[in-house]
SERO-190454 format. One record per atom (N, C-alpha, C): x, y, z; residue in three letters. Coordinates in pm, whole numbers, padded with zeros to 5 digits, always signed. Layout:
REM residues N
XYZALA;...
***
This chain:
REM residues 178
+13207+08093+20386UNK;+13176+08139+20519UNK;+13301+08128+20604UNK;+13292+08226+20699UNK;+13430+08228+20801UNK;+13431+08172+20925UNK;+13490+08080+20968UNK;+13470+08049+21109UNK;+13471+08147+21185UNK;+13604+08261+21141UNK;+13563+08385+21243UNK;+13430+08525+21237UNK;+13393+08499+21168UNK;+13254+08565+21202UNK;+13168+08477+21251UNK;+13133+08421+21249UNK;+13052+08263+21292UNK;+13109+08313+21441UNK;+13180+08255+21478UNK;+13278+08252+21631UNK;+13227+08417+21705UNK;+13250+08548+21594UNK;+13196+08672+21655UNK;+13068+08663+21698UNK;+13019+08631+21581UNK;+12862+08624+21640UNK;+12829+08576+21764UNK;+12851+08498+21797UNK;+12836+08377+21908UNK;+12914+08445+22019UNK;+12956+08514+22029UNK;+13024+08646+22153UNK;+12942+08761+22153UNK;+12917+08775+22079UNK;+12796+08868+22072UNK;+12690+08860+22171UNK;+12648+08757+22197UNK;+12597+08699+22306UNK;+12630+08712+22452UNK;+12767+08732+22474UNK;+12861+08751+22641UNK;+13006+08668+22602UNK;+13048+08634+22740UNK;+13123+08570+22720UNK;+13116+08397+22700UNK;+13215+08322+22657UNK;+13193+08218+22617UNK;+13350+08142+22581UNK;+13328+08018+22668UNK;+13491+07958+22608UNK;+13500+07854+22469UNK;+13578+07834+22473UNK;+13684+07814+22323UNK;+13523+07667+22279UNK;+13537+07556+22433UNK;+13445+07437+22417UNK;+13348+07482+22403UNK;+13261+07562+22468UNK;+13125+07579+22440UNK;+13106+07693+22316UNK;+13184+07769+22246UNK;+13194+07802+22085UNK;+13183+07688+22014UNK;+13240+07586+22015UNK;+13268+07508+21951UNK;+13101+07390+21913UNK;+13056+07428+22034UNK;+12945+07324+22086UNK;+12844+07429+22022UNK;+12810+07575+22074UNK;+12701+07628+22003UNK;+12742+07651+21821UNK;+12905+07642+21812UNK;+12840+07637+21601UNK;+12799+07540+21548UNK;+12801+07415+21653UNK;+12770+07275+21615UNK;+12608+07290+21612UNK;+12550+07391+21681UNK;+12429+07355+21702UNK;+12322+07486+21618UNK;+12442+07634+21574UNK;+12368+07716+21497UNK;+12367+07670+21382UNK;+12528+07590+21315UNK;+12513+07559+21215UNK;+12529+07409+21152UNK;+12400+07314+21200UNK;+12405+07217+21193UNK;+12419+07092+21055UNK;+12439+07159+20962UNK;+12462+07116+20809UNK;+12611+07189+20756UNK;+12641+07233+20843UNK;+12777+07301+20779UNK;+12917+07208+20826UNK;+12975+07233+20730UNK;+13144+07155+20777UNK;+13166+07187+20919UNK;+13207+07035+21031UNK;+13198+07027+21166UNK;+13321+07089+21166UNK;+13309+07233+21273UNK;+13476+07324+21330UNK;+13508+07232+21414UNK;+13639+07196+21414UNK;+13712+07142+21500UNK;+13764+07228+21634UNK;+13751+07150+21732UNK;+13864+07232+21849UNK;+13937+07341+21792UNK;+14050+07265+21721UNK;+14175+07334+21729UNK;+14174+07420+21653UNK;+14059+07408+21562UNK;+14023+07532+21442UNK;+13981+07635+21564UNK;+13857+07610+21629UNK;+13808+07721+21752UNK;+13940+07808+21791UNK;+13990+07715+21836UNK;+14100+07781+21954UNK;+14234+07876+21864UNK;+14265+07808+21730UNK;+14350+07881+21655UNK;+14280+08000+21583UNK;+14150+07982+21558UNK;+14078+08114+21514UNK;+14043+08198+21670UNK;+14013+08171+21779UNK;+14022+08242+21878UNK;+14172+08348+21889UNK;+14256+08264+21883UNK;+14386+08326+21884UNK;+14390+08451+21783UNK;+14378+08441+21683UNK;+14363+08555+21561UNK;+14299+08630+21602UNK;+14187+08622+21662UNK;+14096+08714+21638UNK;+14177+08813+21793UNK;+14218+08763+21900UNK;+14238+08794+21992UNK;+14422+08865+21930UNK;+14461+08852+21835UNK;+14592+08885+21791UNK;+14541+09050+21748UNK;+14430+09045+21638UNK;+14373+09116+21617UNK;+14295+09220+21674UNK;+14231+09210+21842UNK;+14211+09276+21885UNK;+14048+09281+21853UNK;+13975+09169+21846UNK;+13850+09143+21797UNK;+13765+09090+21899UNK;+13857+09001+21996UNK;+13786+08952+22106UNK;+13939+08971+22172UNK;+13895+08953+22338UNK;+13960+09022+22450UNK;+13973+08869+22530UNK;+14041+08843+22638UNK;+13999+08709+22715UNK;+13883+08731+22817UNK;+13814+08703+22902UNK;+13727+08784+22992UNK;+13781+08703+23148UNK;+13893+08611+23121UNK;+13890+08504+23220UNK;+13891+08430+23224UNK;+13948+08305+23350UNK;+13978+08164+23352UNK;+13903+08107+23465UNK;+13837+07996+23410UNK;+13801+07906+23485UNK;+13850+07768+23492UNK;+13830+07708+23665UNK;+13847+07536+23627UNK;+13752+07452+23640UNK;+13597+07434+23611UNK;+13510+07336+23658UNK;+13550+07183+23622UNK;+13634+07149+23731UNK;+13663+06994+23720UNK;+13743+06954+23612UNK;+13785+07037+23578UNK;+13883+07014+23439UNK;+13983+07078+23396UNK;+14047+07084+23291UNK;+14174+07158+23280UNK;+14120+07338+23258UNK;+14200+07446+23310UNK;+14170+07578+23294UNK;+14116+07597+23183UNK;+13995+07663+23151UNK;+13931+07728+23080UNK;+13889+07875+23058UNK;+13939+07947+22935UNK;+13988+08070+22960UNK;+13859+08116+22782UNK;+13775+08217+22918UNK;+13668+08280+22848UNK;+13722+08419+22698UNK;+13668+08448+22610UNK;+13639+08534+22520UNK;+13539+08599+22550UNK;+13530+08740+22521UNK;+13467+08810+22491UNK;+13476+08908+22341UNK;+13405+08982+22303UNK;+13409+09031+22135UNK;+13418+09177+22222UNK;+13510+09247+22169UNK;+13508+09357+22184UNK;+13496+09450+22118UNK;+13514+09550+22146UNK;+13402+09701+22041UNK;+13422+09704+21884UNK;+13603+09651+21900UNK;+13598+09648+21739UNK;+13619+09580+21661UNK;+13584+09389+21766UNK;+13490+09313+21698UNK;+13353+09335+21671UNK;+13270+09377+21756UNK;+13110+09423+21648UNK;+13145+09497+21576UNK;+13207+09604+21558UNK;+13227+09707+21404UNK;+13252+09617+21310UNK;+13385+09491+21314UNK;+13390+09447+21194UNK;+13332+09353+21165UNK;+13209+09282+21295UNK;+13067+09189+21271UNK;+13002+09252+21201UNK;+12957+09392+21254UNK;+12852+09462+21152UNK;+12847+09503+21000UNK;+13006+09545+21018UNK;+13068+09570+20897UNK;+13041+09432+20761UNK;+13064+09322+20824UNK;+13060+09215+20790UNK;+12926+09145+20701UNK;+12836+09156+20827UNK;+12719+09119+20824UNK;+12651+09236+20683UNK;+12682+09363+20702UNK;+12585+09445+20623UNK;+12640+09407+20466UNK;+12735+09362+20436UNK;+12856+09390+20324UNK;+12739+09275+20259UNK;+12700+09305+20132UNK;+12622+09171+20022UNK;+12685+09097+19947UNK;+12699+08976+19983UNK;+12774+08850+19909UNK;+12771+08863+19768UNK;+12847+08927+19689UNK;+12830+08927+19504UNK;+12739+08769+19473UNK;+12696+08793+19364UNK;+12660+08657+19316UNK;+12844+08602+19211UNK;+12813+08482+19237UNK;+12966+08410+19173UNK;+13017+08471+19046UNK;+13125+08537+19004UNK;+13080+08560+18890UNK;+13162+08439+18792UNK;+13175+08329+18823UNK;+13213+08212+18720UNK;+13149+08111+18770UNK;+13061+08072+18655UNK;+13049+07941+18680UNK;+13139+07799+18703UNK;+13189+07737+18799UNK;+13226+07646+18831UNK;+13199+07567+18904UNK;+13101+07486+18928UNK;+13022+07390+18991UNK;+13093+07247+18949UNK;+13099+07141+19055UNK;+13141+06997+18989UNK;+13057+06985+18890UNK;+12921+07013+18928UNK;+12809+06928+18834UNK;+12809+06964+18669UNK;+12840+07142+18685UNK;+12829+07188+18546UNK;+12951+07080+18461UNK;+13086+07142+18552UNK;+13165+07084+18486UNK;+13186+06878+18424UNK;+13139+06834+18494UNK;+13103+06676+18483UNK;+13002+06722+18374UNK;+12907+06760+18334UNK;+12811+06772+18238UNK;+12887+06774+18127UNK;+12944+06868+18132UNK;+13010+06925+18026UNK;+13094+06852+17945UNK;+13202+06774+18032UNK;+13304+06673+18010UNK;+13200+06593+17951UNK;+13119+06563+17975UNK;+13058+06432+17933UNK;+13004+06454+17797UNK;+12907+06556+17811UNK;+12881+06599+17642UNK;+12991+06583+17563UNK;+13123+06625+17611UNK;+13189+06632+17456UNK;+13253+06511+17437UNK;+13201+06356+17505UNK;+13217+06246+17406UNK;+13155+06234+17314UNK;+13169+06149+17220UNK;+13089+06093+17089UNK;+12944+06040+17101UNK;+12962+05966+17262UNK;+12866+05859+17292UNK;+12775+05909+17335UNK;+12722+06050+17293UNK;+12600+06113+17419UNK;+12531+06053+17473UNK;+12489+05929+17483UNK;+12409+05869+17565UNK;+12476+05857+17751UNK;+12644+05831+17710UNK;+12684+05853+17845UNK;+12632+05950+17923UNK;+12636+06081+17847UNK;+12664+06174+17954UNK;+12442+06234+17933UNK;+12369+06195+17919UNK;+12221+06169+17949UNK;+12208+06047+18051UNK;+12276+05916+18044UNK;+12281+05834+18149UNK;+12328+05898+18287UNK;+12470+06023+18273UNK;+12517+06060+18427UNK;+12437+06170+18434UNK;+12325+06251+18342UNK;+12216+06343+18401UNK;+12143+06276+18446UNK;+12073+06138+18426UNK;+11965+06116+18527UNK;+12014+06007+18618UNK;+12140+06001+18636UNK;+12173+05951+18777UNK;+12218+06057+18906UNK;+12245+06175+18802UNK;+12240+06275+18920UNK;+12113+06370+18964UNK;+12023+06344+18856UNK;+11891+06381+18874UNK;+11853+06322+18982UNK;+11874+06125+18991UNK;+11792+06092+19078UNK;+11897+06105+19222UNK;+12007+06121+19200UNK;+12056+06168+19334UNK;+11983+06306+19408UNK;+12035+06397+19342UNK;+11902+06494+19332UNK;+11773+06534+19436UNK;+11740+06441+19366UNK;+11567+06388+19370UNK;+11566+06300+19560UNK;+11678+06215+19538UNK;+11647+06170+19668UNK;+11684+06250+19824UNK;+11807+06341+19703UNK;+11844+06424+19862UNK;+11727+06494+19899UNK;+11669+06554+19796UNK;+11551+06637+19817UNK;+11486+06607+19911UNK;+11445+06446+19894UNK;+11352+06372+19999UNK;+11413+06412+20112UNK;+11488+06361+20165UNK;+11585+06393+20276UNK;+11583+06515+20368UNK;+11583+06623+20294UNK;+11583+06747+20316UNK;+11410+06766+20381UNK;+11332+06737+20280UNK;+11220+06763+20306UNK;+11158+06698+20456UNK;+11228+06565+20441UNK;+11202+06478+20593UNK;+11261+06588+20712UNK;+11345+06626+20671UNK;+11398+06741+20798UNK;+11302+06837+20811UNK;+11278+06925+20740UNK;+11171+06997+20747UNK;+11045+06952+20866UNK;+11025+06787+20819UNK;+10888+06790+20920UNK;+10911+06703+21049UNK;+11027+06709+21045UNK;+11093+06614+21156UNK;+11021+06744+21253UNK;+10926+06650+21386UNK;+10913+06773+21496UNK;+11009+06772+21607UNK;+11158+06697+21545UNK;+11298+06717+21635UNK;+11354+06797+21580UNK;+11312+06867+21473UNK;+11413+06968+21385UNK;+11452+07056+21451UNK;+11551+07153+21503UNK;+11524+07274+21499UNK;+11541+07406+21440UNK;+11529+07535+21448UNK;+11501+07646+21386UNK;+11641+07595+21270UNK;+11723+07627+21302UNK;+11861+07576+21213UNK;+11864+07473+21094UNK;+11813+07346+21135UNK;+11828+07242+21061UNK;+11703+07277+20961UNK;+11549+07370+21003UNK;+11493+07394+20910UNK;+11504+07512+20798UNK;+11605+07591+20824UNK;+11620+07701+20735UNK;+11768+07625+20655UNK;+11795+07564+20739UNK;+11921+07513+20669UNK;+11885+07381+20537UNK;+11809+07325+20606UNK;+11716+07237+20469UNK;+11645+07324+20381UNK;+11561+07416+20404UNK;+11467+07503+20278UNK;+11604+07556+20199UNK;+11709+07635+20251UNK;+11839+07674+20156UNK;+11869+07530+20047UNK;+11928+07429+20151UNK;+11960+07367+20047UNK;+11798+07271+19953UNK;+11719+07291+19974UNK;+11645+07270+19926UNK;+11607+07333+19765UNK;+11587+07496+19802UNK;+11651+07585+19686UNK;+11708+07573+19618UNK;+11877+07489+19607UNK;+11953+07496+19571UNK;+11998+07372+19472UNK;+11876+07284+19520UNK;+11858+07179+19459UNK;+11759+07145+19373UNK;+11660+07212+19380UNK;+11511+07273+19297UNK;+11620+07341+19182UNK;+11660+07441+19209UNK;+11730+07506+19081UNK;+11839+07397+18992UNK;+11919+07325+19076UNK;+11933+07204+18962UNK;+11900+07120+18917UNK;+11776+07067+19020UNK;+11663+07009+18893UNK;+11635+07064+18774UNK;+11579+07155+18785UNK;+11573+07237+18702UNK;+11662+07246+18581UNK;+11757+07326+18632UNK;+11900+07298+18514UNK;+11895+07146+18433UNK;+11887+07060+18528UNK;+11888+06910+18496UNK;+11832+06869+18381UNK;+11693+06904+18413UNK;+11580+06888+18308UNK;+11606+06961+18190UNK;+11592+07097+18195UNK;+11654+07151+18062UNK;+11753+07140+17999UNK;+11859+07068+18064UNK;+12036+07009+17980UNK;+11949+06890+17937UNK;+11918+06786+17966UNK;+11821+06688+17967UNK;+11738+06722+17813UNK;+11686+06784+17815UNK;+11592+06862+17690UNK;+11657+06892+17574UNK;+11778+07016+17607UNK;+11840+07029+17496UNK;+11899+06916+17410UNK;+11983+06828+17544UNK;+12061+06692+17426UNK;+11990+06628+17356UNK;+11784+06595+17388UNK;+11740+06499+17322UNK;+11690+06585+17175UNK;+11692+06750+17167UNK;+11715+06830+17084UNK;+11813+06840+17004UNK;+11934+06785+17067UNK;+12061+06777+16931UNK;+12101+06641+16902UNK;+12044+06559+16968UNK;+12055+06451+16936UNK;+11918+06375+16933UNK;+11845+06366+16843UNK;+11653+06325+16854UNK;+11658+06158+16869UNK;+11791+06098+16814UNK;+11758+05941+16874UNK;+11848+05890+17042UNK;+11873+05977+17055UNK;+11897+05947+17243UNK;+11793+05971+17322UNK;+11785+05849+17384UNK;+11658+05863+17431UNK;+11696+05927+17645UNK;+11601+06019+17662UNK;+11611+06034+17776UNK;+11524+06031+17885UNK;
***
């Protein structure tokens, strides 16, 4: 994901300065890596190099000058552009987890690497909990609950995986117990 589409979007809206961008991605995207200031303000700059957002103006409420953005015409073309374009699915697998699996199978000792599947199972398992507590938290909001069912998804499917790597080893190996 791009901070600068993230940042378009959020102009999309009117105008808006560098702090309060910074404050609404904190709050659209509340599970995602925290943007820093200086990320805001150096991706503001680009985009404004670019001709994506415009300034709209400076203000001072009690503080040092604050100088508004706006998205201009051919920032929404390349929001929309953006937005419509469909994320390929990955085409390589490279996940830590696959890869740690993997490493581990090809010791001698298979029991190691069935011991680090169900310690990451039960990691797993507890984030799940976690996630799910968000869900019924009635402080959640719209964000934190679509943002938990995603990673929720995403963690159901490696259970999943889990269990069946889980399956196969006690299949190639019938006295490891799992």
């Amino acid at each position: 994901m791009s901070a600068s589409y993230v940042l378009l979007g959020l102009l999309g809206g009117g105008a808006r300065h560098g702090y309060d961008l910074k404050h609404a991605y904190d709050r659209t995207l509340p599970k995602a890596k925290p943007l820093g200031f200086g990320q805001v303000y150096a991706t503001l700059g680009r985009l404004e190099r670019d001709g994506l957002v415009t300034q709209a103006g400076q203000d001072r409420a009690g503080g040092p000058d604050r100088t508004a953005f706006v998205i201009t015409d051919a920032g929404r073309d390349e929001l929309e552009r953006w937005v419509a374009t469909v994320e390929p699915p990955a085409p390589h697998v490279g996940a830590a987890l696959l890869t740690k699996v993997m490493v581990a199978l090809m010791w001698p000792d298979t029991q190691r690497a069935v011991a680090y599947l169900a310690a990451q199972r039960k990691a797993h398992a507890d984030r799940l909990r976690e996630l799910t507590a968000v869900k019924t938290d009635p402080g959640a909001g719209f964000g934190d609950v679509i943002a938990a069912d995603y990673a929720i998804a995403h963690l159901d499917a490696d259970l999943v995986w889990l269990r069946t790597t889980l399956a196969r080893v006690a299949e190639l190996h019938p006295g490891v117990p799992t």
